[in-house]
C-alpha positions as semicolon CSV with decimal commas, in nm:
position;residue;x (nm);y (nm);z (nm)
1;X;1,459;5,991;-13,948
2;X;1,626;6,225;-13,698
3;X;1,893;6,341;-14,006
4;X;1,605;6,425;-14,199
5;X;1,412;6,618;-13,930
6;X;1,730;6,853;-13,880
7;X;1,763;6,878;-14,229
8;X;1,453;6,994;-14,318
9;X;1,442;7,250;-14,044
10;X;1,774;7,424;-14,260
11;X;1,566;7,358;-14,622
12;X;1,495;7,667;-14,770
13;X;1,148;7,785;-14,897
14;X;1,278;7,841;-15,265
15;X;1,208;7,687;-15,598
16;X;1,423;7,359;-15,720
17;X;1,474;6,996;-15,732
18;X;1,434;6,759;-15,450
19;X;1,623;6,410;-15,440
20;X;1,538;6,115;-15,153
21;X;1,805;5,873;-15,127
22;X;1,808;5,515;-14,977
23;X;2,048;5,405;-14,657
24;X;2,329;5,304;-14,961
25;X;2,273;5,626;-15,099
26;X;2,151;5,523;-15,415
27;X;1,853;5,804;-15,564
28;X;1,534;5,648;-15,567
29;X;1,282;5,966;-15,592
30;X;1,343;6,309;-15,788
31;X;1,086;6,557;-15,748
32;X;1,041;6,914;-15,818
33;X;0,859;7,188;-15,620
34;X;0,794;7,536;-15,558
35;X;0,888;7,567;-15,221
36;X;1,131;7,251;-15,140
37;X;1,057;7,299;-14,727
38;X;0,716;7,251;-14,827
39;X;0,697;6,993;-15,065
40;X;0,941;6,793;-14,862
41;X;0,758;6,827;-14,534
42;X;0,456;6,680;-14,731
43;X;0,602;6,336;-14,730
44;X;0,688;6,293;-14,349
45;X;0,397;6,470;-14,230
46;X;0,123;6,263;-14,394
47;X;-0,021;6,515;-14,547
48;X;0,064;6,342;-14,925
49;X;-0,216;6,009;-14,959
50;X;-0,065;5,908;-15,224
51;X;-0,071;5,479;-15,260
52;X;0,286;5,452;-15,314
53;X;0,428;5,740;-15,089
54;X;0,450;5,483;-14,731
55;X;0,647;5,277;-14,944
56;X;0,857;5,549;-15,032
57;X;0,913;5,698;-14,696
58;X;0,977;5,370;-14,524
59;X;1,310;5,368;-14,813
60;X;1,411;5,715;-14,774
61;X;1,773;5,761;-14,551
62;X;1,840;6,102;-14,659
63;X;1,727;6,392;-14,891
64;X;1,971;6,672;-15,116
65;X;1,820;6,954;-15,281
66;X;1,926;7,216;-15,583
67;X;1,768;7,553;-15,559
68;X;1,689;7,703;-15,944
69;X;1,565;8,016;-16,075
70;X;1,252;7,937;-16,162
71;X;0,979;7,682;-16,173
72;X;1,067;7,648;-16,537
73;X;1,421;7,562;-16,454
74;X;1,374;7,324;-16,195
75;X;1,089;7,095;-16,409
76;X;1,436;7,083;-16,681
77;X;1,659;6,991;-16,452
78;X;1,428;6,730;-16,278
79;X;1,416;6,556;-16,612
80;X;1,780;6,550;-16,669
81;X;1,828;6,413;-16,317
82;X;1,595;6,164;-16,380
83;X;1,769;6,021;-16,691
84;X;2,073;6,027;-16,541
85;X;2,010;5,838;-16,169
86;X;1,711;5,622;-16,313
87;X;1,527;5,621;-15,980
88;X;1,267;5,336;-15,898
89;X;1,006;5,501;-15,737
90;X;0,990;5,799;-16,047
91;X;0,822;5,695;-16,418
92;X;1,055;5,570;-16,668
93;X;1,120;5,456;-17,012
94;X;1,158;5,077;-17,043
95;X;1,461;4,951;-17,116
96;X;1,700;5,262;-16,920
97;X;1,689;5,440;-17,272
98;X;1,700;5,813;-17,375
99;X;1,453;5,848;-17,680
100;X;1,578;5,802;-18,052
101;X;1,639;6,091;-18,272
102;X;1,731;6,167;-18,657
103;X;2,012;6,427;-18,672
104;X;2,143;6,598;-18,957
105;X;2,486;6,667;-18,839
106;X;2,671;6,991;-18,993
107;X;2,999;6,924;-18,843
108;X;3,166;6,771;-19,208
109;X;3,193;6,889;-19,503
110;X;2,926;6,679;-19,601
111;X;2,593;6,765;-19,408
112;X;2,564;6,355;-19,227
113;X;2,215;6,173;-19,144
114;X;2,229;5,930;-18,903
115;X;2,006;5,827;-18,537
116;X;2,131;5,937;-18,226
117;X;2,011;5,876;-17,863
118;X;2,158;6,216;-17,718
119;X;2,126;6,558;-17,875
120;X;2,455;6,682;-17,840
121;X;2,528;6,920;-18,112
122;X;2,497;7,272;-18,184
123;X;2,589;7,243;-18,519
124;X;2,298;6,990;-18,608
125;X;1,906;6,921;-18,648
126;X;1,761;6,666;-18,456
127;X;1,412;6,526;-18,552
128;X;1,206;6,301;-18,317
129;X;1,148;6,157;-18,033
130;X;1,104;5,842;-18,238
131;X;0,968;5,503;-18,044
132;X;1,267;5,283;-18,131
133;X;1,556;5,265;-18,371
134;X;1,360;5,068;-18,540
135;X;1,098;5,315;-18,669
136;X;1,422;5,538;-18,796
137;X;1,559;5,250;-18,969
138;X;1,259;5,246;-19,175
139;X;1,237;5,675;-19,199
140;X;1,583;5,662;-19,361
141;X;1,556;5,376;-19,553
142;X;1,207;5,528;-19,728
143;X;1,395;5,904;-19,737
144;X;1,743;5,778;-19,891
145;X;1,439;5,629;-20,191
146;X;1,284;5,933;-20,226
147;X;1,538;6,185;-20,169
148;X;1,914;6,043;-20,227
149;X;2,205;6,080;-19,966
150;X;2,569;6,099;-19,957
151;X;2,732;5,877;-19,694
152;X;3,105;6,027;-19,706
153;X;3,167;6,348;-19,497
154;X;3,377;6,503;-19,776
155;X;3,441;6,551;-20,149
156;X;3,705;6,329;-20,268
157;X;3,730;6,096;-20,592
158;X;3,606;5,790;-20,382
159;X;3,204;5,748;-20,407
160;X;3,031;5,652;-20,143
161;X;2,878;5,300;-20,105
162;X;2,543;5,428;-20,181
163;X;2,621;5,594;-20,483
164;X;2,710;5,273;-20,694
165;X;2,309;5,191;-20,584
166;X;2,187;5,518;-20,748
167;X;2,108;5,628;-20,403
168;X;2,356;5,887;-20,360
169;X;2,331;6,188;-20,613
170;X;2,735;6,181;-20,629
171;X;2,821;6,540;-20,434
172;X;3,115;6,332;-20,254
173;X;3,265;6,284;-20,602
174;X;3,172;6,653;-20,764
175;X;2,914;6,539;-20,955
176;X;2,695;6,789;-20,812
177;X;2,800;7,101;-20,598
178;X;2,765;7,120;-20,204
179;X;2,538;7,412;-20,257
180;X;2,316;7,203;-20,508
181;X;2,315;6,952;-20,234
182;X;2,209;7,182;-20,014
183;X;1,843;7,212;-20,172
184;X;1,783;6,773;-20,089
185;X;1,866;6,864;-19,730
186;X;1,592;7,102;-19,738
187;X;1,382;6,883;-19,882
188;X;1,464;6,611;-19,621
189;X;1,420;6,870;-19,360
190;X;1,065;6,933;-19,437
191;X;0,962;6,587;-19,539
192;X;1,103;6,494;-19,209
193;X;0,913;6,766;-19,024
194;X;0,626;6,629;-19,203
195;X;0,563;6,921;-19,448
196;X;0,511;6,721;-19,763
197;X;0,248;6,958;-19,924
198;X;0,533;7,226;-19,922
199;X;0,763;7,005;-20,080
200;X;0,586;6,930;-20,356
201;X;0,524;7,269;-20,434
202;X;0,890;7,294;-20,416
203;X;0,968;7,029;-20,665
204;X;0,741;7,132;-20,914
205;X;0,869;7,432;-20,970
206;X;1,184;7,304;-20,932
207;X;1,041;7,053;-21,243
208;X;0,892;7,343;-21,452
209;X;1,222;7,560;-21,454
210;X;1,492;7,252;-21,518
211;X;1,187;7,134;-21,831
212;X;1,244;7,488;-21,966
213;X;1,613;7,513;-21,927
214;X;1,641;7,191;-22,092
215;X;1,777;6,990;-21,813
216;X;1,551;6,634;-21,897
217;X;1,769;6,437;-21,654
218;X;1,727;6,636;-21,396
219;X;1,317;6,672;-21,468
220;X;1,319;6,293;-21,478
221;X;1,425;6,257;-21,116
222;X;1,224;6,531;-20,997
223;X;0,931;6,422;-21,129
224;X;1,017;6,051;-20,949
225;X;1,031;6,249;-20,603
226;X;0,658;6,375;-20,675
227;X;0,581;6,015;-20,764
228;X;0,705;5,915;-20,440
229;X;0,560;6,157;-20,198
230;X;0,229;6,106;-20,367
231;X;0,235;5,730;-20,279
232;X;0,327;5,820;-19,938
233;X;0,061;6,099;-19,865
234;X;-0,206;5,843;-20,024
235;X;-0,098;5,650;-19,758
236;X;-0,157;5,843;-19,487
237;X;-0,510;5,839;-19,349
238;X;-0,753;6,159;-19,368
239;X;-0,835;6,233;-19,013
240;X;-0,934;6,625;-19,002
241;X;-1,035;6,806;-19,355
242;X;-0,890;7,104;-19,196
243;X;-0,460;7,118;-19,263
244;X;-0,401;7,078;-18,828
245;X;-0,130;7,015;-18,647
246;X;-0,192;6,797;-18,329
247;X;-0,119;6,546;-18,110
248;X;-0,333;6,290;-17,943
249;X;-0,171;6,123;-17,646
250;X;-0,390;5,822;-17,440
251;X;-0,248;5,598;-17,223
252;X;-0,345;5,242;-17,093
253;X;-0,205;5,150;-16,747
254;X;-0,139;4,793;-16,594
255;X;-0,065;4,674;-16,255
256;X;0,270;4,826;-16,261
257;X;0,320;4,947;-16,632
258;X;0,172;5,187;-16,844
259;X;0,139;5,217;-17,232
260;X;0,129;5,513;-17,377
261;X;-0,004;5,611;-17,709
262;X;0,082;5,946;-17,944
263;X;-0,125;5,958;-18,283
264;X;0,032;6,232;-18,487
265;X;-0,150;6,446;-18,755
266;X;0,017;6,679;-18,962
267;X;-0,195;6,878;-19,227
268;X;-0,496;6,654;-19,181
269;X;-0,346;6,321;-19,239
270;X;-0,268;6,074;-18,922
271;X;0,154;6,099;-19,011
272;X;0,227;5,869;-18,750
273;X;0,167;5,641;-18,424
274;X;0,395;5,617;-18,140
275;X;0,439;5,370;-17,877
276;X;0,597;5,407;-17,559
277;X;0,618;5,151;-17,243
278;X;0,669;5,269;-16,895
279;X;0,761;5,104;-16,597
280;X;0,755;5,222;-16,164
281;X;0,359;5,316;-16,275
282;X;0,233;5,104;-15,998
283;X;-0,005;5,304;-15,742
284;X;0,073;5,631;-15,979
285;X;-0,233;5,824;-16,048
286;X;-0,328;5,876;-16,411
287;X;-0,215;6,251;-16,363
288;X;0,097;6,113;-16,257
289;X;0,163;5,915;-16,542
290;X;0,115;6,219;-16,759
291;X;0,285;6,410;-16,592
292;X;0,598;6,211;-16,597
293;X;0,569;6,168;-17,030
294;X;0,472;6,451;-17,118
295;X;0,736;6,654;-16,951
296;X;1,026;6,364;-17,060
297;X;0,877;6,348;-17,447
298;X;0,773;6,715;-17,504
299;X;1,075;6,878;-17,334
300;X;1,298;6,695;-17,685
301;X;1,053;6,675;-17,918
302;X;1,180;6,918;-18,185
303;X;0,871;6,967;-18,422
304;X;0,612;7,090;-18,196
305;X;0,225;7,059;-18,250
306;X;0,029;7,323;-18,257
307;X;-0,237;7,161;-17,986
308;X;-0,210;6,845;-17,794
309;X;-0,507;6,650;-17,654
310;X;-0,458;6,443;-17,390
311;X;-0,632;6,164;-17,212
312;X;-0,578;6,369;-16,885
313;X;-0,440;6,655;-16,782
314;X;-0,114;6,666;-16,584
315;X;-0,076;6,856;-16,231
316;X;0,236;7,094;-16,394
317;X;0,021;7,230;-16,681
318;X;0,182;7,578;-16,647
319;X;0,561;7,491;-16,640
320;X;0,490;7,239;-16,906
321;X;0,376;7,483;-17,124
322;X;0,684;7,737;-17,066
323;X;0,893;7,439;-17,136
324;X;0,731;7,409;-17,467
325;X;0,687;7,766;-17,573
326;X;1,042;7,799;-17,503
327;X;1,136;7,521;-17,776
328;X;0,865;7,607;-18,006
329;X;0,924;8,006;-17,985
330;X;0,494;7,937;-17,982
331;X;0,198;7,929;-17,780
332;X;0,130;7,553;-17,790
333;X;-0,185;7,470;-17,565
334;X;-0,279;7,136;-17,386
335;X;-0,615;7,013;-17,364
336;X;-0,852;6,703;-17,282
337;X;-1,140;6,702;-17,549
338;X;-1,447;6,536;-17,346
339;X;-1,667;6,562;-17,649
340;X;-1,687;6,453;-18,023
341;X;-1,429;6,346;-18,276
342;X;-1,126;6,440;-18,078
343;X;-1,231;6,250;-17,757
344;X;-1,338;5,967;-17,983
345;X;-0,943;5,976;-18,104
346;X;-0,834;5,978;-17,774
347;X;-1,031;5,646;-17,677
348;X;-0,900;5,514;-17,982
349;X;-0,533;5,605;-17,875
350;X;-0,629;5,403;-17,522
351;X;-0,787;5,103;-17,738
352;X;-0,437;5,125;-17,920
353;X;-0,223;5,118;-17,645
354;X;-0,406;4,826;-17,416
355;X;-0,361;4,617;-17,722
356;X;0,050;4,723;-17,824
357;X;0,073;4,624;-17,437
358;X;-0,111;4,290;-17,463
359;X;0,113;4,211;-17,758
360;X;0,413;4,288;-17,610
361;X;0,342;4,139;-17,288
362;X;0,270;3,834;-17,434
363;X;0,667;3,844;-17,646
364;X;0,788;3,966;-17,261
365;X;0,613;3,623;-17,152
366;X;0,805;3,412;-17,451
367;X;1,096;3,543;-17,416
368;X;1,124;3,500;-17,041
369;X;1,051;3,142;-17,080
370;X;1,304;3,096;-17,360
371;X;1,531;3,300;-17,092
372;X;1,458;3,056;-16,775
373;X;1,485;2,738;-16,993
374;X;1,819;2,850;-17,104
375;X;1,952;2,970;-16,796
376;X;1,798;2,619;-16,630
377;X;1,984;2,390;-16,881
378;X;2,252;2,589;-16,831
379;X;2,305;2,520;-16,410
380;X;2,253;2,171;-16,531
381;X;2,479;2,090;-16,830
382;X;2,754;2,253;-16,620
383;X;2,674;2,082;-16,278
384;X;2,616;2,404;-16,101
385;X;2,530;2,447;-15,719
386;X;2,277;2,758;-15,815
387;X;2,098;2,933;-16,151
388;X;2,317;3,132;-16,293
389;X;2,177;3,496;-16,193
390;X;2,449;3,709;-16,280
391;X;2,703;3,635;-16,523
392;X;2,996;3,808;-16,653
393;X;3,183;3,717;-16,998
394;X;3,545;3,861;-17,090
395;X;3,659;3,946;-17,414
396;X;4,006;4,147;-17,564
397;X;4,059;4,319;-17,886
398;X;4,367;4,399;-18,009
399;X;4,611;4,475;-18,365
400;X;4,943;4,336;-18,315
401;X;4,949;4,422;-17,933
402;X;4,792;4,753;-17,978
403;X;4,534;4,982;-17,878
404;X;4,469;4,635;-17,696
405;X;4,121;4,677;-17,507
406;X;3,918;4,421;-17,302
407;X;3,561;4,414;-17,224
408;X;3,317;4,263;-16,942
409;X;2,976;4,218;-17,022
410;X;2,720;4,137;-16,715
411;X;2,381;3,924;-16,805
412;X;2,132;3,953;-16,489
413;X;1,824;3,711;-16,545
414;X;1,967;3,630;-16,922
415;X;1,930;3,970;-17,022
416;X;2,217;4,198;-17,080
417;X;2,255;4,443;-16,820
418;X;2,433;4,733;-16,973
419;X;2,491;5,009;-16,657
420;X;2,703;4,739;-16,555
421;X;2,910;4,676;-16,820
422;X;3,328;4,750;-16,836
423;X;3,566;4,835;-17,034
424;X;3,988;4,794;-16,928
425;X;4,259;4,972;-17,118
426;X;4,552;4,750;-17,155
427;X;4,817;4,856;-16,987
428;X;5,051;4,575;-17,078
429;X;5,041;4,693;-17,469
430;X;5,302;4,616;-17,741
431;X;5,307;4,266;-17,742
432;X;5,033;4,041;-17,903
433;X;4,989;3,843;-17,589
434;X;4,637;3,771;-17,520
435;X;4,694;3,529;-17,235
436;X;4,875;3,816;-17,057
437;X;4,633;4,059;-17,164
438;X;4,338;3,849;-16,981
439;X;4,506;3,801;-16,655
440;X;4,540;4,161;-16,624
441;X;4,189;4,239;-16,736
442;X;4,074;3,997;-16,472
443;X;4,312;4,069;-16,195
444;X;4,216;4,409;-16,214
445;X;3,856;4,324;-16,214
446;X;3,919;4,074;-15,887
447;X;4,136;4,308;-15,730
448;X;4,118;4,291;-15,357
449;X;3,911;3,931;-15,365
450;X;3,640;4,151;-15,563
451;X;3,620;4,427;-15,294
452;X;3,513;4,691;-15,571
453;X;3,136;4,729;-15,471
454;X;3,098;4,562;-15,800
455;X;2,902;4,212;-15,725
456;X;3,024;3,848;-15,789
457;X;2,923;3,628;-16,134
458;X;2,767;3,309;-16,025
459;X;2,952;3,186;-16,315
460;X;3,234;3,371;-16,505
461;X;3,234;3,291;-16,910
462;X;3,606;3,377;-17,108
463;X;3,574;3,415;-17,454
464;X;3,856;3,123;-17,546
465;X;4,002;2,784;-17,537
466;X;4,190;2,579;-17,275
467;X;4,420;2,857;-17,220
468;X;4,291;3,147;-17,181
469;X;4,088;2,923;-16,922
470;X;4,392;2,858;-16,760
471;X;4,460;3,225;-16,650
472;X;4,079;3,292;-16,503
473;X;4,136;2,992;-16,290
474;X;4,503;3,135;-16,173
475;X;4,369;3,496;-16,132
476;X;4,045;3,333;-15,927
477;X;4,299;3,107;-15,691
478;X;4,514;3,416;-15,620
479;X;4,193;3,617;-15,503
480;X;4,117;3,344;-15,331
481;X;3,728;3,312;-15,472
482;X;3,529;3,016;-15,580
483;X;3,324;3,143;-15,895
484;X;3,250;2,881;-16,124
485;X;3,443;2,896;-16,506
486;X;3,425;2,806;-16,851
487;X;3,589;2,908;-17,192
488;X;3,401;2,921;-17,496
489;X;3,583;2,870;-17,814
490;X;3,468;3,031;-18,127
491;X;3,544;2,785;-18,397
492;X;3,310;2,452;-18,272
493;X;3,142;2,629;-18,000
494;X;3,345;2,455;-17,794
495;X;3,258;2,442;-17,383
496;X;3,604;2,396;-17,193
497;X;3,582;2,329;-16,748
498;X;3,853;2,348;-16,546
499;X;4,044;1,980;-16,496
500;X;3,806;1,850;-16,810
501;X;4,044;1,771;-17,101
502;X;3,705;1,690;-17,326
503;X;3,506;2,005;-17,396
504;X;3,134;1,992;-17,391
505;X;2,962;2,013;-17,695
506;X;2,608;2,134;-17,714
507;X;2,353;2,151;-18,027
508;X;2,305;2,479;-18,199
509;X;1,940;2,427;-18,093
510;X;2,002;2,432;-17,737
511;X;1,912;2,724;-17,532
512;X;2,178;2,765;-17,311
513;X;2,447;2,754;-17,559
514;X;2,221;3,012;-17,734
515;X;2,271;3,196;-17,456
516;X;2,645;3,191;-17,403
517;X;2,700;3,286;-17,755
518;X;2,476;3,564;-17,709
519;X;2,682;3,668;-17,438
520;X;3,059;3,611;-17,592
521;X;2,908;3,833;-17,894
522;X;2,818;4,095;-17,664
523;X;3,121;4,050;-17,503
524;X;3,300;4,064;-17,852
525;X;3,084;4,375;-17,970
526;X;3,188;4,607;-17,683
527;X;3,522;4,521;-17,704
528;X;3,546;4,625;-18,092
529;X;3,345;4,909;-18,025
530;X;3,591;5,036;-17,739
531;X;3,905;4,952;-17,962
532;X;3,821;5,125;-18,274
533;X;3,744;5,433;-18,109
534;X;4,104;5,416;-17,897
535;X;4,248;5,354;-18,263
536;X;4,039;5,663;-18,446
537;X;4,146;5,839;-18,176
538;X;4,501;5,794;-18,245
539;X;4,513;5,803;-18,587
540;X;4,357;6,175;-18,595
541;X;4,676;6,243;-18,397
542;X;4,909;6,485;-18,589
543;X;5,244;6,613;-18,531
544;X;5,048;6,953;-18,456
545;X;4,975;6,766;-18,131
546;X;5,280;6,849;-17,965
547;X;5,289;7,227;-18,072
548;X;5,176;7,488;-17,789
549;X;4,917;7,688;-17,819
550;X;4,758;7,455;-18,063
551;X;4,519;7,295;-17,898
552;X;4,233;7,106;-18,066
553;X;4,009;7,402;-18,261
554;X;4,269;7,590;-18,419
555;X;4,387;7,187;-18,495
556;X;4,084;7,178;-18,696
557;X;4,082;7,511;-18,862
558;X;4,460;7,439;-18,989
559;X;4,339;7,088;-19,153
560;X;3,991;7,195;-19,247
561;X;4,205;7,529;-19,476
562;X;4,515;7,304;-19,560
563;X;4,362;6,963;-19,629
564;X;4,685;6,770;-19,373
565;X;4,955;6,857;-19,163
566;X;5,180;6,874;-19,538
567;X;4,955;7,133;-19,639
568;X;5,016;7,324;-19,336
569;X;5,387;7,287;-19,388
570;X;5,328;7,478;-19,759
571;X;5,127;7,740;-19,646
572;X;5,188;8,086;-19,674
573;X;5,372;8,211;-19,331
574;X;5,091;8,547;-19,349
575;X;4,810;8,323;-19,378
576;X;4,932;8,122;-19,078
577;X;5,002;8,407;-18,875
578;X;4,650;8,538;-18,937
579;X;4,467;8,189;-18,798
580;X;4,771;8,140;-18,493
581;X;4,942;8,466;-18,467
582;X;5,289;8,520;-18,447
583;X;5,468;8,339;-18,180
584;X;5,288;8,023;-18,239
585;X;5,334;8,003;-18,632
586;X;5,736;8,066;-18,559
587;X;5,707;7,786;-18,302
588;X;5,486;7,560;-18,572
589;X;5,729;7,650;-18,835
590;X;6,040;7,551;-18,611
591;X;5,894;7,230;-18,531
592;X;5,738;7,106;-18,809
C-alpha cells in the first residue's frame, strides 16, 4: 500500500486510462477517468461504496496509467485494453471472445464474404456485432439463396464449388463481368444493412429494363430475388407503422451474470434479436452493466440506429455518444422510455433475456455434469492419485518432414482452455521422424523441470501408440517430474500406460474416452491449422524474395500486373522501371 501512496502523489490530474494490478502483476481492473489522481484516490480513500470495490482493493499491488487526449480517447482505449488483458473484476463477454462480424473483404480480385472475429482491414466492410458464429452461419447461408456468391478470389477457368450448385452466378469463370458482379455486392450490402425496401426497388427496375431489352434469363432470376425478400420481410414482425430505426437493449442480471438483450427494428419490422451473456457482473450496479455493453457493442457495431432505448442509462452517456457519432458521422441519441409501447418493448427485452439465461443455464448445468462424470471416470479407469484438473494433449503435423509443427492443447475443468494453448516450430525438420519430432516438442515444453511459469498437467495425453509414449516418459525422467501419461491411438481408440503391454479399451459411450478424443482432435485441429499456414506461407514465396528493394507491396503490385514471377520476367523493361525504378529493375533483371 505504501507503493501506491507514493505513486499516486506523482499521478497527474489529466484525462486517460487507469489499470490496478495484482501482487503477480496480472491486470485485474481497467478503468477510465477524467482526472486519473482523482478517480484513483477514490478507491483507497473510501470515498467509492461500491459492493465489489473492498474486494478489489484488498487485490490491488500496484496501479499504471496512460494519459489520452480526450475523454473520447481514453473510453476507446479502455475497451481495447479490456479485450486484450481480460481482467476479472471488469464486465466481459463469456467465453474470452471478441464479437462476430460479416466482412466483405476487397483485398482479391474477387470481392470475398466470410465471418471474422477482428476487424482488421481497410480495404473491407464489416457488418455486425453478431451473437455467435452461429447466427452468421445462417445470414450467409439465407444470402448465398437469395443473392448468389463466388467463392474463388479470382477469374480463372476453374468454377468455384458453389457454382456447380447454381449458387454462384459464374464471375470466377467470365460468365459474368466483375463490374456486373459488382451490382450483387450492393445488393448484399444493403440486405445486410437491413435495407430490403431499397432493394427491391432496385431489382425491379433492374426487372423492367432486362424484360424490355429482352434479357428473359436474366428477368427470371431477378424476379426469384423479389420472391425471396418478400418471404423474408413477411417474416419479420410489424413492430412500429412508422419506417424507424432503433434499438431496444434490456438486460436481466443473476448472482454473478448478466443477460443482455438487443431487439433490432429496421423500417418498422423487428429484423432481429440478439443475445449476449456476461460474466464478473456480481455486486455491479445495473448502470454498470450498461455501461460496460454498451460501450464494448456500440463502439463496433457498424450499422448504427438512429435511437437506442435502453433499460437504464449508463454513467458515460456523453463519451458514449461521441464514440458513436464518430462511427455513424450522426447524431445517434440514447434514451430510457418509462412510458408506453417502447417501455413495454423494453420489459419484453428483460422477459427475453431472464428466460435465454434460464435456458442456457440449465445446458451450462448438463454439460458440467457430463464434464465431472467424464473427468471422474477418467481418475478412475486410469488409477489416478487426483481428478484430472488440467490436462495437456500433444499433437505434430507434418509433409514428408516439413513445415513440421506440433501443438499443445490445455483442458482446465474438461473445457478447452484456449489462452493457454501452444504451438512449437520444429526445428529438427527434413526428416519424417515423428518420434524425434515429439521429444523435442516436449523437451522444450519441460525445459528446466517445467520452470516456464507455465503450470503442470495432472495428466499429460500424446496423440499416439506405444512409441510415441515411449519418448514422453524419457523426456519426463530427464526433467525429473512425475506427471502421469498415456497415448491415444487413432485407429481403435486405443489407451496405452507406461509398463502396460495391453492397452485399455473403453466404449464409444463412455465419457471419459469422449473426452480424450475431444481433446486429441483439438490437439489435431491446432496443429493443422498452424501447419498449413507455415506451408501457405511458403509457397507464396517467389524468387522476387531475395531481390532488394522489393519488399512485400511492390511484390504484390508485380504479380497482381504480371499474373507470376514468369510474367514479370516478359515484361516490358519501361513498364518495370515505372512500378520499381531504375536500379531495382536492373538488379530484378540481373537476377531473375
Amino acid at each position: 500500500m505504501d507503493k501506491i501512496k507514493v505513486k499516486l502523489r506523482n499521478t497527474p490530474k489529466k484525462t486517460g486510462v487507469y489499470l490496478f494490478k495484482n501482487k503477480t502483476g496480472a491486470v485485474i481492473y481497467i478503468g477510465k477517468a477524467l482526472n486519473l489522481k482523482s478517480r484513483v484516490k477514490q478507491y483507497f480513500d473510501g470515498r467509492d461504496t461500491r459492493p465489489q470495490i473492498p474486494f478489489l482493493v484488498n487485490d490491488v499491488a500496484d496501479f499504471d496509467y496512460i494519459i489520452t487526449d480526450n475523454e473520447l480517447e481514453s473510453l476507446m482505449l479502455e475497451n481495447t485494453l479490456i479485450k486484450k488483458h481480460q481482467p476479472k473484476y471488469n464486465v466481459l463477454l463469456r467465453d474470452d471472445k471478441n464479437y462476430a462480424f460479416i466482412k466483405i473483404d476487397y483485398d482479391t480480385e474477387i470481392p470475398q464474404i466470410y465471418s471474422v472475429r477482428n476487424p482488421d482491414s481497410k480495404n473491407a466492410k464489416y457488418f455486425g456485432p453478431y451473437s455467435s458464429a452461429g447466427k452468421i452461419k445462417e445470414t450467409l447461408n439465407i444470402l448465398r439463396r437469395v443473392f448468389p456468391y463466388c467463392a474463388n478470389k479470382k477469374v480463372s477457368n476453374r468454377p468455384c464449388f458453389y457454382y456447380f450448385l447454381h449458387r454462384c452466378p459464374g464471375v470466377c469463370v467470365g460468365k459474368i463481368s466483375l463490374s456486373e458482379y459488382e451490382k450483387t455486392i450492393q445488393k448484399i450490402i444493403l440486405f445486410l444493412g437491413g435495407h430490403i425496401s431499397e432493394i427491391q426497388k432496385e431489382i425491379q427496375s433492374q426487372m423492367l429494363k432486362a424484360s424490355k431489352t429482352k434479357q428473359f434469363e436474366r428477368a427470371a432470376d431477378l424476379r426469384n430475388q423479389l420472391q425471396s425478400l418478400h418471404i423474408i420481410e413477411e417474416r419479420q414482425k410489424v413492430i412500429f407503422t412508422q419506417k424507424v430505426s432503433w434499438d431496444f437493449v434490456s438486460c436481466f442480471q443473476s448472482t454473478d451474470k448478466a443477460t443482455i438483450n438487443v431487439f433490432v427494428i429496421r423500417n418498422g419490422k423487428l429484423n432481429d434479436r440478439k443475445n449476449f451473456i456476461l460474466e464478473n457482473t456480481e455486486n455491479k450496479t445495473e448502470d454498470e452493466i450498461f455501461s460496460a455493453f454498451l460501450e464494448n457493442y456500440y463502439s463496433q457495431t457498424t450499422y448504427l440506429p438512429k435511437e437506442i432505448f435502453v433499460q437504464q442509462l449508463p454513467k458515460e452517456l456523453s463519451a458514449l455518444t461521441k464514440v458513436m457519432t464518430l462511427n455513424s458521422g450522426r447524431r445517434i441519441k440514447i434514451t430510457k422510455p418509462r412510458i408506453g409501447k417502447k417501455a413495454e418493448i423494453i420489459k419484453m427485452g428483460t422477459e427475453n433475456a431472464q428466460e435465454y439465461f434460464e435456458s442456457w443455464a440449465t445446458s451450462q448445468a448438463t454439460e458440467l455434469s457430463r464434464t465431472t462424470l467424464a473427468l471422474d471416470e477418467l481418475k478412475k479407469v486410469l488409477k489416478l492419485s487426483e481428478t484430472p484438473m488440467r490436462i495437456e494433449c500433444f499433437d505434430i503435423s507434418n509433409i514428408q518432414g516439413t513445415n513440421s509443427v506440433a501443438s499443445m492443447v490445455v483442458f482446465e475443468g474438461g473445457k478447452a482452455k484456449k489462452s493457454e494453448y501452444r504451438k512449437f516450430k520444429i526445428k529438427k525438420d527434413g526428416k519424417p521422424n515423428d518420434f524425434a519430432m515429439m521429444e523435442e516438442a516436449l523437451t522444450r515444453r519441460f525445459k528446466n523441470n517445467g520452470e516456464n511459469n507455465w503450470a503442470l498437467p495432472n495428466l499429460l495425453v500424446i496423440d499416439g501408440g506405444k512409441g510415441q509414449l515411449g519418448v514422453a516418459v524419457k523426456v519426463l525422467k530427464k526433467s525429473g517430474l512425475k506427471i502421469p501419461v498415456i497415448g491415444l491411438a487413432k485407429r481403435e481408440e486405443e489407451i496405452f500406460i507406461p509398463g502396460k503391454s495391453n492397452p485399455i479399451l473403453l466404449s464409444k459411450s463412455n465419457h471419459a474416452l469422449q473426452l480424450l478424443q475431444r481433446l486429441r482432435d483439438e490437439a489435431h485441429r491446432f496443429a493443422i491449422t498452424f501447419h498449413k499456414k507455415l506451408r501457405s506461407k511458403q509457397a507464396y514465396k517467389s524468387a522476387l524474395d531475395d531481390i532488394m528493394g522489393i519488399g512485400p507491396k511492390k511484390k504484390k503490385i508485380l504479380i497482381q500486373k504480371f499474373g507470376s514471377v514468369s510474367g514479370v520476367k516478359k515484361a516490358a523493361k519501361k513498364e518495370l522501371i515505372s512500378i520499381l525504378g531504375e536500379k531495382t529493375t536492373k538488379d530484378l533483371l540481373e537476377n531473375l
